[in-house]
C-alpha positions as CSV (number, residue, x, y, z in Angstrom):
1,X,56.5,64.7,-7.7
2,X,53.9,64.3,-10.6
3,X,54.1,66.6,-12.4
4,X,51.3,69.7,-12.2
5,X,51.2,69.8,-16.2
6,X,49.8,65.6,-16.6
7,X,47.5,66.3,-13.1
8,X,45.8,69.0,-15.4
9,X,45.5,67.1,-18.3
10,X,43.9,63.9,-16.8
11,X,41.2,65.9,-15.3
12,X,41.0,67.1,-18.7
13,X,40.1,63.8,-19.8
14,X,38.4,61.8,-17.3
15,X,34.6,62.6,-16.9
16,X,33.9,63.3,-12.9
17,X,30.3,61.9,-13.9
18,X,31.4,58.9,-15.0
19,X,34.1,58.1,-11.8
20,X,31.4,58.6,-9.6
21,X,28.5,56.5,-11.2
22,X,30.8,53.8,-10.4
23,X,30.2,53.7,-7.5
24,X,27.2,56.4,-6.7
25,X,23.7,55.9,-9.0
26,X,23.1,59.8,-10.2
27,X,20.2,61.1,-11.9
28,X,20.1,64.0,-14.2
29,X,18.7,67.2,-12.7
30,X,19.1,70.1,-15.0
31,X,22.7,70.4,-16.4
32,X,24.0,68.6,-13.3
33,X,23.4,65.2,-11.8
34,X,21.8,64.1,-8.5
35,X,22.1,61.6,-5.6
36,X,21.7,60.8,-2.0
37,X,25.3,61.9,-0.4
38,X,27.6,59.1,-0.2
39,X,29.2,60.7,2.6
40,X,26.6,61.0,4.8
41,X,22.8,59.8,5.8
42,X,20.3,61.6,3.8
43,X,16.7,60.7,2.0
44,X,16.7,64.1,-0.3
45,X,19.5,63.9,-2.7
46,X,21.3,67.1,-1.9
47,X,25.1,65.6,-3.7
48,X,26.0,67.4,-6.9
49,X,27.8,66.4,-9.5
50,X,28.6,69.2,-12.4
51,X,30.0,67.6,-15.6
52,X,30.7,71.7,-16.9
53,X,32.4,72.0,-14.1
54,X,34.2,68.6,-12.9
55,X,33.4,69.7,-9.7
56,X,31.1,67.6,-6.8
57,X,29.4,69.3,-4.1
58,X,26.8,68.0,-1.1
59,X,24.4,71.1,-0.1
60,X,23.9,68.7,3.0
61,X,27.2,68.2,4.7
62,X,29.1,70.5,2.4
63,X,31.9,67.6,1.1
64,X,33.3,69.0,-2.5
65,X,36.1,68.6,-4.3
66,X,37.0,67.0,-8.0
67,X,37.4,63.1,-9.6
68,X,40.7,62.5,-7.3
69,X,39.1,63.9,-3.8
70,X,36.3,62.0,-4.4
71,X,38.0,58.6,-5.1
72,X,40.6,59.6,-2.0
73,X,37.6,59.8,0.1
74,X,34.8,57.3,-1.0
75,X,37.7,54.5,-2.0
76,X,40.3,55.3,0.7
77,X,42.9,56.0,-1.2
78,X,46.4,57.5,-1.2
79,X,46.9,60.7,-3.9
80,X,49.1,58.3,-6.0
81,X,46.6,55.2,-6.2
82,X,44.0,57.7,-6.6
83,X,45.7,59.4,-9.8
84,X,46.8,55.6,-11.3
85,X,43.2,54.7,-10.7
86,X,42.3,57.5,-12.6
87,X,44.6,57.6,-15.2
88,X,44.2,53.6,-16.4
89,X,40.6,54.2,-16.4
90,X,41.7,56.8,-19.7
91,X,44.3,55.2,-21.1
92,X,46.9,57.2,-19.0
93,X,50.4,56.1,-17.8
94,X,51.5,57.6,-14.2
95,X,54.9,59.2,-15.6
96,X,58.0,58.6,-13.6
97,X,58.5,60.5,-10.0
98,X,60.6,59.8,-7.3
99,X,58.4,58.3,-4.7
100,X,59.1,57.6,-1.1
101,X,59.8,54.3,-2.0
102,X,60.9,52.5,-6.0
103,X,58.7,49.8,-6.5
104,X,58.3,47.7,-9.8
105,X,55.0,47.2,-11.1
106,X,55.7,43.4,-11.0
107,X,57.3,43.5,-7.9
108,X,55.8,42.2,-4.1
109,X,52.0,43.2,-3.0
110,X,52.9,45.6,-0.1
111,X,49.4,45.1,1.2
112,X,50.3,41.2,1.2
113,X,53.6,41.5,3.1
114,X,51.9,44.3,5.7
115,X,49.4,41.4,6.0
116,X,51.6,38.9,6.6
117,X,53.7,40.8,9.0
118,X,50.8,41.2,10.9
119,X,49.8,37.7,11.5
120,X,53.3,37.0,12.6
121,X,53.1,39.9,15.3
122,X,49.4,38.6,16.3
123,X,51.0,34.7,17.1
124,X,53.9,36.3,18.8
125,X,51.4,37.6,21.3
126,X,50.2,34.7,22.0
127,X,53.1,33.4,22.9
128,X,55.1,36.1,25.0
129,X,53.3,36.1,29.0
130,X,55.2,39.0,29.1
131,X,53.6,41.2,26.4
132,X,49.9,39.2,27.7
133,X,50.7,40.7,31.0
134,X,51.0,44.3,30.3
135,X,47.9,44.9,28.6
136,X,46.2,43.1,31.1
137,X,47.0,45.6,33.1
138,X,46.1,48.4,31.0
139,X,42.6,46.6,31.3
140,X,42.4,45.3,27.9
141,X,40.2,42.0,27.2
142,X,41.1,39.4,24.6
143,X,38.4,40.7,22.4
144,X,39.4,44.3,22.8
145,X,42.9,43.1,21.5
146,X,41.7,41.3,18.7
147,X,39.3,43.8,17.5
148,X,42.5,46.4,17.2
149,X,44.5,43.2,16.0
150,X,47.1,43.9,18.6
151,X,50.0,42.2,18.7
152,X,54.0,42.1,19.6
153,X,57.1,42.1,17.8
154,X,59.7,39.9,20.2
155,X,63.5,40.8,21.0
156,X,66.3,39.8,18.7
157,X,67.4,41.8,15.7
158,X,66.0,39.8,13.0
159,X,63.1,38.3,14.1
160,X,61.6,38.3,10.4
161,X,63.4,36.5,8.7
162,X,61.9,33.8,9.5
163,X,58.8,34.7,8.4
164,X,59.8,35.8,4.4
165,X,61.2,33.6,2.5
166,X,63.8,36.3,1.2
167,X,64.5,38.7,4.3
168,X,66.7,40.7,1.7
169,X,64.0,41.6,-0.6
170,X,63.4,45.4,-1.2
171,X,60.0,45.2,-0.6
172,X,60.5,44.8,3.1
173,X,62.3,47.9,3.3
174,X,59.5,49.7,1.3
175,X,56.8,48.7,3.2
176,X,59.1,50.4,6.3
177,X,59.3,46.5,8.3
178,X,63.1,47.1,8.3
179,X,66.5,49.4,8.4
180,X,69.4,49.1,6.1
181,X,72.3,50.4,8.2
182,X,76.0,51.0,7.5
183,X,77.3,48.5,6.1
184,X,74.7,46.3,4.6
185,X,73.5,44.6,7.7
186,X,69.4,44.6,7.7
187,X,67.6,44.4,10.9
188,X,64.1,44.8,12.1
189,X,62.8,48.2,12.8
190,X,60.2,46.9,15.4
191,X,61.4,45.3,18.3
192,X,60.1,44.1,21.7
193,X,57.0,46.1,21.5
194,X,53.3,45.6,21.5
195,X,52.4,46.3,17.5
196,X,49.5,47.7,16.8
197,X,48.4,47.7,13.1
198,X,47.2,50.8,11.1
199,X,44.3,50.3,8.4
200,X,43.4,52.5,5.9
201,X,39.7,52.8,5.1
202,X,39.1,49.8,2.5
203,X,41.0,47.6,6.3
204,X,43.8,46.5,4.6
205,X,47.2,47.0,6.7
206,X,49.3,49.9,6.0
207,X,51.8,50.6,8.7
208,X,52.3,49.8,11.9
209,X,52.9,51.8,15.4
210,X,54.9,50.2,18.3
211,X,54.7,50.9,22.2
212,X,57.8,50.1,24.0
213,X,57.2,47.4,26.4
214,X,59.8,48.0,29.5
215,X,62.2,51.4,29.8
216,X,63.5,53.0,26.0
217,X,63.0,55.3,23.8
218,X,61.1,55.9,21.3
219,X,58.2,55.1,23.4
220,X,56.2,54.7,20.7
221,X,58.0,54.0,17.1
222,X,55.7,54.8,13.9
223,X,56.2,53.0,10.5
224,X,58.0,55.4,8.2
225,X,56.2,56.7,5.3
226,X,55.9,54.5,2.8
227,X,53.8,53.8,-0.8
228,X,50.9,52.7,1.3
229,X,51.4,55.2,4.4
230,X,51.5,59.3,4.5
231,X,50.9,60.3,8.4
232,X,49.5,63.0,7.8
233,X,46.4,61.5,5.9
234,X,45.8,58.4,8.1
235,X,44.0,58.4,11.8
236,X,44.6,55.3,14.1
237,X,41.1,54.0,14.5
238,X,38.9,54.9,12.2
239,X,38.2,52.2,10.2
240,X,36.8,50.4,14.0
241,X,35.1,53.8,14.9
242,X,33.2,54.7,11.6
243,X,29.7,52.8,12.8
244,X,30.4,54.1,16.2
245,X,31.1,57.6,15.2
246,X,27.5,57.8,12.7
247,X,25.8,56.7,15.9
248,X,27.0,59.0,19.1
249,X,27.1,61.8,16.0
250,X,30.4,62.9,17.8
251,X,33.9,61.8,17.0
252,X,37.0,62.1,19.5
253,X,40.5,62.8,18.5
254,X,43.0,61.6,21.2
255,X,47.2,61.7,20.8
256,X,47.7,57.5,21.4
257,X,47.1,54.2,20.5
258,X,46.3,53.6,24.4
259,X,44.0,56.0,24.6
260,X,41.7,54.5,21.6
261,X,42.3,51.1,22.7
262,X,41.1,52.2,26.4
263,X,38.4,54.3,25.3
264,X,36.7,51.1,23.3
265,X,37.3,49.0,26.0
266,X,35.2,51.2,28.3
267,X,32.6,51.6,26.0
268,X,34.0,55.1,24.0
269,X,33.9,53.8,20.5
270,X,34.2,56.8,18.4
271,X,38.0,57.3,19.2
272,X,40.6,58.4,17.0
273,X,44.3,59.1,17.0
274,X,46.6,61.4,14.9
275,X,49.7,59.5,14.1
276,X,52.7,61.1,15.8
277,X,51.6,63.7,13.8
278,X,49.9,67.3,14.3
279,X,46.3,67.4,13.4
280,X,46.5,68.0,9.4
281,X,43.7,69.5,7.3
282,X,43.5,66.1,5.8
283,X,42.3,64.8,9.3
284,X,40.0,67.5,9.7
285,X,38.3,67.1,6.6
286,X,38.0,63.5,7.0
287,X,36.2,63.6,10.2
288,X,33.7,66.7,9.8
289,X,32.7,64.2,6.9
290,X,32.2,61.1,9.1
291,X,29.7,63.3,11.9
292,X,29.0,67.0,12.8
293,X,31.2,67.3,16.3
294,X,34.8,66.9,16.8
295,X,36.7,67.1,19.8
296,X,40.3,67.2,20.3
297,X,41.1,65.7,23.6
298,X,44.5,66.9,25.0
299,X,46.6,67.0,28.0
300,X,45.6,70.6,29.8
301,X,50.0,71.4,30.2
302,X,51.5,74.0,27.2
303,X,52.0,71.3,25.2
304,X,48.7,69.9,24.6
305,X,47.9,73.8,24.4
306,X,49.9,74.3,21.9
307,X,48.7,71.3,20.1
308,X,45.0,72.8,20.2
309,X,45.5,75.9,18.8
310,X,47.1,73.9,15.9
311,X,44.4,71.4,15.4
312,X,41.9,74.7,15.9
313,X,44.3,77.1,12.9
314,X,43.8,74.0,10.5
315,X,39.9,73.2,11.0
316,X,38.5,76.7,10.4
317,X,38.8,76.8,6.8
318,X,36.4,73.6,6.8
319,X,34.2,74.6,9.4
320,X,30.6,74.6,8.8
321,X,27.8,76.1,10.6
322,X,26.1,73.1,11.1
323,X,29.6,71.4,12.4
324,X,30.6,71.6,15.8
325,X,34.2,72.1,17.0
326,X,35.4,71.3,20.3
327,X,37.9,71.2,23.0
328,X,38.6,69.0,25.9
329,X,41.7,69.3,28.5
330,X,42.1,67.1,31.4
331,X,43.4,67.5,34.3
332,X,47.8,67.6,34.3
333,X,47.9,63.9,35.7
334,X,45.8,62.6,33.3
335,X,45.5,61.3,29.7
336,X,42.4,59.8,27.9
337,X,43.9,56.1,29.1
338,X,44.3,56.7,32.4
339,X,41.3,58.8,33.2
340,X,38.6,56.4,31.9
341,X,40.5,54.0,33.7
342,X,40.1,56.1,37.3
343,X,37.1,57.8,36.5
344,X,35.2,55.6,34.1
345,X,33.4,56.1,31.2
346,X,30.8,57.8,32.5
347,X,32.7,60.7,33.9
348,X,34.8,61.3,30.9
349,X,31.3,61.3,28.4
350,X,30.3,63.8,30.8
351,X,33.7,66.0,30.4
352,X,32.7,65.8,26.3
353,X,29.2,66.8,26.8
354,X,30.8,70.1,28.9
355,X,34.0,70.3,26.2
356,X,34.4,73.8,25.5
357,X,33.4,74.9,21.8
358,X,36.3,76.4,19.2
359,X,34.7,79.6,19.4
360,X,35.8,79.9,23.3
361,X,38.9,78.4,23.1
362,X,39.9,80.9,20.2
363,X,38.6,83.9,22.0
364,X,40.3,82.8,25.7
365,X,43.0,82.3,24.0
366,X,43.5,85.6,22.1
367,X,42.4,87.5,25.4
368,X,45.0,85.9,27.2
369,X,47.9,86.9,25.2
370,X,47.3,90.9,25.3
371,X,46.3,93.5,27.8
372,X,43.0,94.4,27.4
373,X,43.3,97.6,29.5
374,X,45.4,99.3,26.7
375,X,44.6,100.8,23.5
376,X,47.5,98.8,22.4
377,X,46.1,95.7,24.0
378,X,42.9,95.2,22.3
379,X,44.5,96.9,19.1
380,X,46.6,94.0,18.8
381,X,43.5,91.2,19.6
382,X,42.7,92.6,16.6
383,X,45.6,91.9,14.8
384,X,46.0,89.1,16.2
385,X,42.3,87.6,15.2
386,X,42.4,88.9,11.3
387,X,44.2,85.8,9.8
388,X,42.1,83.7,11.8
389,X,38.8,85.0,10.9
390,X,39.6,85.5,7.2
391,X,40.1,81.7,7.0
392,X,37.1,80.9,9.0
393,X,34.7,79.2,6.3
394,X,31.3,79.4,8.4
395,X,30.0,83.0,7.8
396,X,27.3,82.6,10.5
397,X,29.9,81.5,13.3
398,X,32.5,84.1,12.0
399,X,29.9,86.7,12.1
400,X,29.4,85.9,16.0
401,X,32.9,86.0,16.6
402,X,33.5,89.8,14.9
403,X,30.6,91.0,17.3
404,X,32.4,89.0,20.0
405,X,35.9,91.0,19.3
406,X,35.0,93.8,18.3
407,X,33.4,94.3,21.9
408,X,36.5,92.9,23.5
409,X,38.4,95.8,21.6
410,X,36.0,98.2,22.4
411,X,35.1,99.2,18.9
412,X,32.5,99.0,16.8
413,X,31.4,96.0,14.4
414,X,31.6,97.6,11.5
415,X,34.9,99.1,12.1
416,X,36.5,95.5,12.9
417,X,35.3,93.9,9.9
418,X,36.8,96.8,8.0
419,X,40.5,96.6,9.9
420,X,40.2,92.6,9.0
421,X,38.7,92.8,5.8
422,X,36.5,91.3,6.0
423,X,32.4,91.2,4.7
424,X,30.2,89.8,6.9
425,X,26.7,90.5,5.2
426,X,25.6,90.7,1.6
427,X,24.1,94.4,2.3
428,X,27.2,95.3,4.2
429,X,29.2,96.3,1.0
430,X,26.5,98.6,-0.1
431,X,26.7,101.1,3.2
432,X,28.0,104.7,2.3
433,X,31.6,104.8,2.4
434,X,33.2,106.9,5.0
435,X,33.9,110.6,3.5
436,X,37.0,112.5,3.2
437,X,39.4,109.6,4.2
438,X,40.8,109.6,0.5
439,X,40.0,107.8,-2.5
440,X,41.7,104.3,-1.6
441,X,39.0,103.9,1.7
442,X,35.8,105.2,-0.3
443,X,36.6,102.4,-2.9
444,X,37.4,100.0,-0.2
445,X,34.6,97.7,0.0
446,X,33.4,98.3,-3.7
447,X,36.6,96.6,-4.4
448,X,36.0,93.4,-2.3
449,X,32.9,93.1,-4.3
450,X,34.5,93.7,-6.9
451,X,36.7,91.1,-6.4
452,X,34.2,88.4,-5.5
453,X,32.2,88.8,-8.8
454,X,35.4,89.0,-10.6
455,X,36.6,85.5,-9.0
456,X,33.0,83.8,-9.6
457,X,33.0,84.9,-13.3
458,X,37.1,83.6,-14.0
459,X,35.7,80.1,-12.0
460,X,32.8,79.6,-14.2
461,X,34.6,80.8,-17.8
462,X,38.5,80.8,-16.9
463,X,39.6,82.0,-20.5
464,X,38.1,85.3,-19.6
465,X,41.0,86.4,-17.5
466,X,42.9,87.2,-21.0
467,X,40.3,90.4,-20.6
468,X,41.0,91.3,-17.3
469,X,42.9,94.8,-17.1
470,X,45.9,94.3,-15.1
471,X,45.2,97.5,-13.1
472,X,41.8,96.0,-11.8
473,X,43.9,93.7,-9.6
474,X,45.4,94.9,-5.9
475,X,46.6,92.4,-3.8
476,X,46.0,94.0,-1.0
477,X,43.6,91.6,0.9
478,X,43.4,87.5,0.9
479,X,40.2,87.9,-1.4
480,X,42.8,90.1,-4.2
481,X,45.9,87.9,-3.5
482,X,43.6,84.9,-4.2
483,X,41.9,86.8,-7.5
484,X,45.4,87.5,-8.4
485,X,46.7,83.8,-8.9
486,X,43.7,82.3,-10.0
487,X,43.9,84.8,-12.7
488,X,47.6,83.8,-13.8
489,X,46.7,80.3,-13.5
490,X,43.3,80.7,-16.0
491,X,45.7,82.7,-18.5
492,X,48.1,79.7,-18.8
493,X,44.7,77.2,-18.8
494,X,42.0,79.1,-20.1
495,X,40.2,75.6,-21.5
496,X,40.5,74.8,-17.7
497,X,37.5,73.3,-15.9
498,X,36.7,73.8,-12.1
499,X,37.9,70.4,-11.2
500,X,41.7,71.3,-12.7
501,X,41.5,74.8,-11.1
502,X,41.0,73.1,-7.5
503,X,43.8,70.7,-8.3
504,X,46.3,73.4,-8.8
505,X,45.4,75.0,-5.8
506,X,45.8,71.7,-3.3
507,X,46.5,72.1,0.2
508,X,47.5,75.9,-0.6
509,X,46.9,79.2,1.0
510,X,43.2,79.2,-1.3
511,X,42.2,76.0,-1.1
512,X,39.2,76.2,1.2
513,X,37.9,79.3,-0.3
514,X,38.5,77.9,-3.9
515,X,36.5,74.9,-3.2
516,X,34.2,77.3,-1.3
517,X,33.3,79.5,-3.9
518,X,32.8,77.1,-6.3
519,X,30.3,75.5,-4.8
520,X,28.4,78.6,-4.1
521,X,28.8,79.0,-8.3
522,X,27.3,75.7,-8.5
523,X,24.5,76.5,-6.0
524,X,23.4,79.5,-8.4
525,X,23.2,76.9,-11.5
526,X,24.5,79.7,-13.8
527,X,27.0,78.6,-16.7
528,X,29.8,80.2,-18.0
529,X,27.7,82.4,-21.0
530,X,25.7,83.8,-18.3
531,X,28.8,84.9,-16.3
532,X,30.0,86.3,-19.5
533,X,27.7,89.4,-19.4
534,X,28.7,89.9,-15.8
535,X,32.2,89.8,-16.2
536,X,32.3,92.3,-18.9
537,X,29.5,94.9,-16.8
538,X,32.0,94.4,-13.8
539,X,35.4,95.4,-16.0
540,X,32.9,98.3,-17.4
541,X,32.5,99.2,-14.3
542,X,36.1,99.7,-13.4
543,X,37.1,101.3,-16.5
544,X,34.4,104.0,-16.3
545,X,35.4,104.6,-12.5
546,X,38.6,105.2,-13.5
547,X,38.1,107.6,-16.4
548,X,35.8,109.6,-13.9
549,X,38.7,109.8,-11.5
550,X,41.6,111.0,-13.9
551,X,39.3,113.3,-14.8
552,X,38.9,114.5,-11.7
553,X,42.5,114.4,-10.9
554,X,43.5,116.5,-13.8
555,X,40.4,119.1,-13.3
556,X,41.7,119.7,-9.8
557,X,45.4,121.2,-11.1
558,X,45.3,124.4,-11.3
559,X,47.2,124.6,-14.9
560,X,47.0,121.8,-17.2
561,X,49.5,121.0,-20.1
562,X,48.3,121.1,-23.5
563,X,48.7,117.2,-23.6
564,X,46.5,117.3,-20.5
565,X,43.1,119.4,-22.0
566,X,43.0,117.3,-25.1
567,X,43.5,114.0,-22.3
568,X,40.4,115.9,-20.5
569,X,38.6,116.5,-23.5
570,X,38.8,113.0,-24.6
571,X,37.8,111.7,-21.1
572,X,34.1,114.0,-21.4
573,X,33.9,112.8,-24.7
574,X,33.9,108.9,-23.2
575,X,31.5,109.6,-20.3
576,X,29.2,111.3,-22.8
577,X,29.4,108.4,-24.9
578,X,28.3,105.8,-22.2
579,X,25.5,108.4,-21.3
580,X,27.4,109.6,-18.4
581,X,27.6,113.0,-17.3
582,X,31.1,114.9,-16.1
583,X,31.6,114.8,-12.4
584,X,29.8,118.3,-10.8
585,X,33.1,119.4,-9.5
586,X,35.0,119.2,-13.4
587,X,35.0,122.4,-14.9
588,X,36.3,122.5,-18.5
C-alpha cells in the first residue's frame, strides 16, 4: 500500500493546472481555467480546472476528480503509474509498497514480454486447424479475429520456453504467463486455449483471457492480477469499441469475450465485457464517460439477476440525469453470442432499443420482494429503497422515484423523503416543521441544512473545522456521518486542498457525494474567504439555538437550583446581547 500520508503530500505539490495543460490547452476564466472536455464532444468549453481547489470538473458530462483521476482516465493508466507519473514530474520517489508483483526498476518491460507473448499466441493460430475450426464455427471471419488479435496457446506444459530466451526469469511470472508450483517446476498458465488479449486504453497488452477449447474447467482462465492488470478497472473491448461507442451514443456491457467478439462480427460494435469480474464503480464511471446509455446485458436466470442489481447498486452514485441506465435479459437459452447468432443483429438492436431503464428494474425489483397488501409490506419497500435512493447522484431521477414509492407505500411524498432522509428540493427544508413531535423532529430538516452548508464551507476552507463545536455534529444520517469524517480528516490537514480531500476518500462510502459537492462549490465560484462568513453565521446559528433551548429547558422545572437562575440569568443576558428576545414561554 502507498502510503495515505505521501498520496497527500504529492497533491500538495503537483499543480492539477499544470498536469492537465499537458495534454489539454486551458484558458484562464476568472480564478479557474477553461477548455473543451477532453472526455467528451463539445464546442463550448464547459471543463473546469480549479488551481484553489486541485479539483477538475466538466458542467457537460459531469467527469471530476483530481491530478491522478485525470491522468487514470485521459492516459489510461493504473493508480500506481498514475502516482509515479506524478511524482517524477516533482521530484518525488514512489516509496517502497508491497505490490502484487516485485519488479526492479531495471528489470524486463512487462508491456514488451505481454507483446511478445502475444505474437507467439497469434502464429500458433495459424497453425493449429483445430483452434481455426472452432471459431469458424462460432462464425468469426479472419478479420474479426485479427481485429481482437485472437489467438491460441497449444498443449504441452511449457510451450514458452521456446519463445524467451530465459523461461526462468521473474518477469514471466509477474506479468502472470506462468505458475511456480511445488517444487520449483514452472509451467505455463495458458494451455490449449484460444487467447484472447486484453488492452488497456493507450492498446498496449496487459493480460490475457483464455477459452477452453474441448471439455475442462476453468472454461475461461483470466491472467492474474498483475503490475499492468487490476480486473476490476479494465473492460475487454474497449479500446476496439471507443469510435463505435461515440457513434451509436450507447455502450453494451456483456459477461464474455464471445459475446464481444460475436457482437462485432454481426455488426454490434459498442460491446464490452467485465473481466470475470462484477461490474465495479470503476467500470461504471468509465463508460458513463465514453456515451450517455449503458446497458447491462445479462442472462434473464437468478444469476444474471443477481448480477444486475449489483451492476445497478454500484452505478447510482454516478448517475446523471442526462445518463441513461439500462437493462436487458434474454431469454434462459440464450446469451449475447448465441442470440445474434439465431436471431441476428437486427433483432437483438431491437431488444436494446426496448431494454428496460434502471428506474424499472429497481422499482420491480423492490415490489417483488415484499407484500404490498400489508402495512408491513410497503413499510419495508421503504426500508428497503432508503440506502438506495440516498446514493442515487441524479436529484431529478431520484425525485421521480420518491413520488414513485411513496405511492407504492401508500404514503405521502413528503413523509417518504423524511423516513429516508432525504431532501429532494431546495424549498423543501424550509416547510414548517411538524408540531408537538419533540424537539429532535422540529430540528430535523434544519439540521440537514445545516449540515450541507457546514460540509460546503469545511470543502472550500478545511482548517475551519478546528472551529466546529463538537456538539454541532449527529451522525445520524449519511449527510452527518459524511460531515463527521470529513471534519476529522480537515483537522489533521487543515492546509488541505479539494484535490487531497477526494484522495482520502477513494472508492469509500463518500466518494460520489464528495466529488459531488465539490463540484457544485466549484459551480458557485465562491472561494474559501467568502465561505468564511458563512461558516461562522451557520455555527452562530447553532449556538444561539441552543442557548434558546436550555433556556427553555430550565424555565419549564418547576424549582430551579441556585446554580440554575444565575445559568438562566446568564442565558437572557446572551440573547439580549445578540438582539434577541427570551422565548414567550420563559418566565424569570
Amino acid at each position: 500500500m502507498i502510503p495515505d500520508s505521501f498520496k497527500q503530500e504529492l497533491l500538495h505539490r503537483v499543480d492539477i493546472v499544470d498536469v492537465i495543460e499537458r495534454y489539454v490547452p486551458l484558458k484562464k476564466g476568472g480564478s479557474n481555467y477553461l477548455a473543451c472536455c477532453p472526455f467528451h464532444s463539445e464546442k463550448t468549453p464547459s471543463f473546469t480546472v480549479s488551481p484553489t481547489k486541485q479539483f477538475y470538473h466538466c458542467f457537460g458530462c459531469g467527469v471530476h476528480g483530481n491530478a491522478i483521476s485525470f491522468l487514470m482516465e485521459y492516459q489510461g493508466l493504473g493508480y500506481i503509474d498514475a502516482l509515479k507519473d506524478l511524482a517524477e514530474s516533482v521530484g518525488m520517489k514512489l516509496p517502497e509498497f508491497e505490490p502484487r508483483t516485485k519488479k526492479s526498476e531495471s528489470g524486463p518491460d512487462l508491456y514488451a514480454i505481454m507483446e511478445q507473448a502475444r505474437d507467439y499466441y497469434r502464429d500458433q493460430l495459424k497453425t493449429s486447424s483445430r483452434a481455426i475450426e472452432y471459431l469458424k464455427s462460432r462464425g468469426l471471419t479472419g478479420k474479426i479475429a485479427a481485429r481482437f488479435g485472437i489467438g491460441y496457446a497449444p498443449e504441452g506444459w511449457q510451450n514458452l520456453e521456446r519463445v524467451f530466451s530465459s523461461y526462468a526469469d521473474a518477469a514471466l511470472k509477474d506479468a502472470g504467463l506462468v505458475i511456480d508450483a511445488e517444487g520449483g517446476r514452472r509451467y505455463d498458465r495458458f494451455r490449449d486455449r484460444i487467447m484472447f488479449p486484453i488492452l488497456n486504453q493507450r492498446g498496449s497488452v496487459i493480460a490475457f483471457g483464455g477459452r477452453v477449447l474441448g471439455e475442462g474447467e476453468p472454461k475461461y482462465l483470466n491472467s492474474p492480477e498483475t503490475p499492468l492488470f487490476e480486473k476490476g478497472r479494465e473492460l475487454y473491448g474497449l479500446p476496439q469499441a471507443r469510435h463505435a461507442i461515440r457513434a451509436a451514443g450507447r455502450v453494451i456491457v456483456v459477461e464474455g469475450y464471445m459475446d464481444v467478439v460475436a457482437l462485432a462480427q454481426h455488426g454490434i460494435e459498442y460491446a464490452v465485457a467485465t473481466l470475470g469480474t462484477a461490474t465495479s464503480p470503476a467500470h461504471v464511471q468509465k463508460l458513463l464517460r465514453q456515451t450517455d446509455e449503458l446497458v447491462f446485458c445479462f442472462d434473464g436466470d437468478a444469476a444474471g439477476r443477481k448480477a444486475a442489481w449489483h451492476a445497478l447498486e454500484v452505478s447510482l452514485p454516478y448517475l446523471a440525469d442526462n445518463k441513461t441506465v439500462r437493462f436487458l435479459f434474454l431469454p434462459p437459452e440464450h446469451d449475447p453470442d448465441s442470440f445474434v447468432r439465431e436471431e441476428g443483429s437486427e433483432a437483438l438492436e431491437k431488444k436494446l432499443r426496448e431494454a428496460g431503464p434502471l428506474s424499472e428494474f429497481l422499482l420491480d425489483e423492490l415490489k417483488g420482494r415484499v407484500d404490498p397488501g400489508t402495512a408491513e409490506g410497503r413499510s419495508r419497500l421503504v426500508h428497503e429503497a432508503k440506502p438506495l435512493l440516498q446514493k442515487l447522484a441524479a436529484p431529478a431521477l431520484r425525485l421521480q422515484l420518491l413520488k414513485a414509492l411513496a405511492d407504492a407505500a401508500e404514503m405521502t411524498q413528503e413523509d417518504a423523503a423524511r423516513i429516508m432522509d432525504i431532501r429532494v428540493a431546495r424549498g423543501y427544508d424550509s416547510r414548517p416543521a411538524a408540531p408537538a413531535q419533540g424537539p429532535a423532529r422540529a430540528s430535523q430538516l434544519p439540521q440537514r441544512k445545516r449540515e450541507h452548508k457546514l460540509l460546503q464551507c469545511l470543502l472550500a476552507k478545511p482548517a475551519l473545522a478546528a472551529e466546529l463545536p463538537q456538539g454541532m455534529l449527529d451522525g445520524g444520517s449519511f449527510e452527518g456521518r459524511m460531515l463527521i469524517a470529513v471534519a476529522e480528516f480537515c483537522r489533521g490537514s487543515p492546509q488541505a486542498q479539494g484535490g487531497e480531500l477526494i484522495e482520502h476518500f477513494k472508492d469509500g462510502e463518500f466518494t460520489a457525494a464528495l466529488a459531488s459537492s465539490q463540484a457544485a462549490l466549484l459551480e458557485t465560484k465562491l472561494e474559501a474567504d467568502h465561505m468564511e462568513p458563512e461558516f461562522h453565521g451557520v455555527v452562530a446559528h447553532w449556538q444561539l439555538e441552543q442557548r434558546k433551548s436550555r433556556l427553555e429547558a430550565l424555565t419549564a422545572k418547576t424549582e430551579q437550583t441556585p446554580a440554575e437562575r444565575v445559568e438562566i440569568r446568564d442565558l437572557v443576558a446572551q440573547l439580549n446581547d445578540q438582539g434577541e428576545s427570551k422565548p414567550k414561554n420563559v418566565i424569570i
